[in-house]
C-alpha positions as CSV (number, residue, x, y, z in Angstrom):
1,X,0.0,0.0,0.0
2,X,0.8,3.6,-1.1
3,X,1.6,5.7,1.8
4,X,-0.2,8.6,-0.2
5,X,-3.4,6.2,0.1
6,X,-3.1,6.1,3.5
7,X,-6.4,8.0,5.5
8,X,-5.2,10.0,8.9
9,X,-7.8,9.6,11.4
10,X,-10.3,12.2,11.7
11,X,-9.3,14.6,14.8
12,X,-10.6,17.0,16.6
13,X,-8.6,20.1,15.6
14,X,-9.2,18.7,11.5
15,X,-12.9,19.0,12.0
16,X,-12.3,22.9,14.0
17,X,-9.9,23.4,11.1
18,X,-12.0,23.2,8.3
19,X,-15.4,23.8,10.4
20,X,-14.7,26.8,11.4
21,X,-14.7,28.2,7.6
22,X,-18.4,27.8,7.6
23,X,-19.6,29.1,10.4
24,X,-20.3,32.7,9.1
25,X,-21.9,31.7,6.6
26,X,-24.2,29.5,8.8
27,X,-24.6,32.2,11.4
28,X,-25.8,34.6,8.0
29,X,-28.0,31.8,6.4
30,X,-30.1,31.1,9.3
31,X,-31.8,34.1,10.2
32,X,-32.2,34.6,6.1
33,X,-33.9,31.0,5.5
34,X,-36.6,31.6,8.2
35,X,-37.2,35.5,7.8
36,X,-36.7,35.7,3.5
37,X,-39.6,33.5,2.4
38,X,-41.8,34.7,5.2
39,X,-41.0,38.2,3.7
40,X,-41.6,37.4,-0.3
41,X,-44.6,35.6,0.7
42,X,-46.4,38.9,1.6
43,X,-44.7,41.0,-0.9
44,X,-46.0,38.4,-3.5
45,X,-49.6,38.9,-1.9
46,X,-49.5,42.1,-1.4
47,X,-48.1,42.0,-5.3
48,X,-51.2,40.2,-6.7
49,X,-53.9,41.9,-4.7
50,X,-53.4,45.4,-5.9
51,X,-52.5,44.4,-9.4
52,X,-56.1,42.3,-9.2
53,X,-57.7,45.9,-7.6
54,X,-55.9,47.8,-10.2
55,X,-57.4,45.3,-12.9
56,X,-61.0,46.4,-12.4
57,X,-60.9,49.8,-12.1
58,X,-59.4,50.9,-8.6
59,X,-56.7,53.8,-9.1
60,X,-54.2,54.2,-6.5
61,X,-53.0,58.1,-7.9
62,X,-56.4,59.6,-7.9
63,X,-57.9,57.4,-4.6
64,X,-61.5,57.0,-4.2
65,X,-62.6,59.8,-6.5
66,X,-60.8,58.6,-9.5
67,X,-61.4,55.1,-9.2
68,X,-64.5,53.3,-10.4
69,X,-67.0,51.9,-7.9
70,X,-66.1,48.2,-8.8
71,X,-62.6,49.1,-8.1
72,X,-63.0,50.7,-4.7
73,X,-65.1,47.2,-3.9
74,X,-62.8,45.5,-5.5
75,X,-60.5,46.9,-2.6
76,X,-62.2,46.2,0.2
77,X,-62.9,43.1,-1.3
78,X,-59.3,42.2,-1.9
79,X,-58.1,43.4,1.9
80,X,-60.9,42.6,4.0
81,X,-62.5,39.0,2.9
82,X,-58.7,38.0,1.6
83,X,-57.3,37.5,5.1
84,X,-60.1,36.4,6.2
85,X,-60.1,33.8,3.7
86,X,-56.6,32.6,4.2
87,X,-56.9,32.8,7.9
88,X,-60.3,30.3,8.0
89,X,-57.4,28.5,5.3
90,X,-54.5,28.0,8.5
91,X,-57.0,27.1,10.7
92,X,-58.4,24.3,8.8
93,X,-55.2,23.3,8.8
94,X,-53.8,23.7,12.2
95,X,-57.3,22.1,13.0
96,X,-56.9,18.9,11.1
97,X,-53.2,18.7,12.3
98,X,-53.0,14.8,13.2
99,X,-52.0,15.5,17.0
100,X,-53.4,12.3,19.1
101,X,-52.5,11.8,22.6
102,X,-49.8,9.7,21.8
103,X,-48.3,11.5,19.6
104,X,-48.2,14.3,21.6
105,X,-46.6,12.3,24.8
106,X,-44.2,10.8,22.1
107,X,-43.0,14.3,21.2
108,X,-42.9,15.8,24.7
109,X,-40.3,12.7,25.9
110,X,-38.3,13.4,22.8
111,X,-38.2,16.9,24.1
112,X,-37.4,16.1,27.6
113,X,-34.6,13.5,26.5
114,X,-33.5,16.4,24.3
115,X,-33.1,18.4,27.7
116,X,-31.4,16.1,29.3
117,X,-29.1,15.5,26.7
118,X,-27.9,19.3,26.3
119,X,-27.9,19.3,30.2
120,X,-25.5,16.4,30.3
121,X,-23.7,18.0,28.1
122,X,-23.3,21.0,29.4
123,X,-22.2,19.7,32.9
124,X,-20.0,17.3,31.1
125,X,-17.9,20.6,29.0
């Protein structure tokens, strides 16, 4: 055997070595991957709503008096039974969410053994 083809083991310091590269980017990413498509999903509604409104007849430089009457109900249309709409949506959802009692008791001792992991571990460092 080659001693080129040899494999060191993996140490501590290799893995902090070449770990450590990533961690700004990680610390960056985070915070973008939960707040970015929370953000573009409004813009994109807020996006199609007025361009619907704008569509039949509403007209955002003159207001109410230069806008046609289907456009002004077109508005409150559009930003009053919208969100209500997509809120009776979520809950349907979060209603039919398949939490039974077991489940649920599963989940809360994966929590606590979660705990107690990160509590070992911190008494342990």
């Amino acid at each position: 055997m080659n001693d080129s083809a040899k494999v060191e083991p993996l140490t501590r310091t290799t893995v902090y070595t070449h770990g450590v590269i990533g961690i700004p980017l990680a610390v960056i990413g985070y915070p973008l991957a939960i707040w970015i498509p929370a953000h573009y999903a409004g813009e994109l509604g807020t996006g199609i709503s007025l361009g619907i409104v704008g569509l039949l007849g509403f007209d955002p430089s003159g207001g109410v008096a230069a806008s046609t009457e289907m456009g002004v109900l077109s508005l409150r249309l559009v930003y009053c039974c919208g969100p209500i709409f997509f809120y009776a949506l979520a809950m349907r959802l979060i209603w039919s969410y398949p939490l039974t009692p077991a489940r649920h008791a599963r989940l809360r001792e994966r929590i606590a053994r979660k705990v107690e992991r990160q509590k070992a571990a911190a008494r342990a460092s």
